[in-house]
N, C-alpha and C positions, 0 to 999 in steps of 0.2 A: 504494500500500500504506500508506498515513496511516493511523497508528496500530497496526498490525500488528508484532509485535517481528521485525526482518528486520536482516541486513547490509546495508550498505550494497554496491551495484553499482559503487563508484568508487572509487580510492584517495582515505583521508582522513587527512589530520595534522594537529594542531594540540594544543594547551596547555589543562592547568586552571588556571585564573585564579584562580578563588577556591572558598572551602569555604563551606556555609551551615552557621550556627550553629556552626562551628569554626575555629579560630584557624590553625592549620596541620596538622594532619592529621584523617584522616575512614579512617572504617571502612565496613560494611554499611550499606545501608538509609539513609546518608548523600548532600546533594543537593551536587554538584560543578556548577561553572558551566565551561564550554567556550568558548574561542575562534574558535570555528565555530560559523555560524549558518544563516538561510534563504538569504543571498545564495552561503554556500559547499553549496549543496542538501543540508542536514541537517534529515533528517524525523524526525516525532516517530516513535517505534519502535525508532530505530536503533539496535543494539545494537555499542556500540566495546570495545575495550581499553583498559585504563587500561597506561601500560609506564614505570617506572623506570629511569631513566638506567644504564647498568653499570656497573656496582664496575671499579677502578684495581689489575691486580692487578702483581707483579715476575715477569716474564718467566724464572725460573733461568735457561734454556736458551741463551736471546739474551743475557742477563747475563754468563754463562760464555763466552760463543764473542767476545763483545766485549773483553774483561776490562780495560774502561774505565769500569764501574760500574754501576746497577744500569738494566734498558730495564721500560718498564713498558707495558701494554698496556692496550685498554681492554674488558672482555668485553661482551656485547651489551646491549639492553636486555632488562629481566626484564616478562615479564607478570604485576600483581599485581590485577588484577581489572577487571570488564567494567561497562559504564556504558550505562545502557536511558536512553535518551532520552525524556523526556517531556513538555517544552517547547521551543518555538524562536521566537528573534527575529530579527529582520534580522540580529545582528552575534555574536550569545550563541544560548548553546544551555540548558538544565537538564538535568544529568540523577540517575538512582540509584545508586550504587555499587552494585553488588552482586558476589557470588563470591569476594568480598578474602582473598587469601592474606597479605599484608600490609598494614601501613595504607597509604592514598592522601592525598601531600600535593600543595599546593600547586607549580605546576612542574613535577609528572608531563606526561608527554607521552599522547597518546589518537592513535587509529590503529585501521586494520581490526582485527576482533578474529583 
């Protein structure tokens, strides 16, 4: 399916490394570089998630039944937008941001959408 906008058939993780043409965060229609490439079988097409780490939030609940101070938890990661692949090398991957519900920086983690 080369070149065909499709999911990927395999669990995929890995990191955006870098932004093109931005210093630390990217929006729409901006080119994000991947940590994954042909040797991790990422075709052009594939369409990933971009997913931000989760917010740190205080537990009241556990905080109160401990009453040793405050327990903090961590809530999931957020999906803030989907990444169309449209280049690959041996080790990197290019792709588009697009559907950004918020910005995408540097750091975000990428995975099945």
């Amino acid at each position: 399916m080369q070149g065909v906008i499709h999911a990927p058939n395999r669990k995929v993780r890995g990191d955006i490394v870098s932004l093109f043409d931005a210093d630390d965060i990217a929006g729409n229609y901006m080119i994000a570089v991947i940590n994954q490439g042909a040797r991790d079988r990422i075709e052009v097409g594939h369409t990933l998630g971009v997913y931000t780490q989760g917010k740190y939030v205080v537990d009241v609940v556990e905080s109160c039944k401990k009453k040793s101070g405050a327990v903090c938890s961590q809530l999931p990661p957020e999906k803030v937008a989907n990444l169309v692949i449209y280049k690959v090398t041996d080790r990197v991957s290019y792709g588009l941001v697009m559907d950004a519900s918020r910005e995408v920086r540097n750091g975000d983690q990428i995975g099945n959408p």
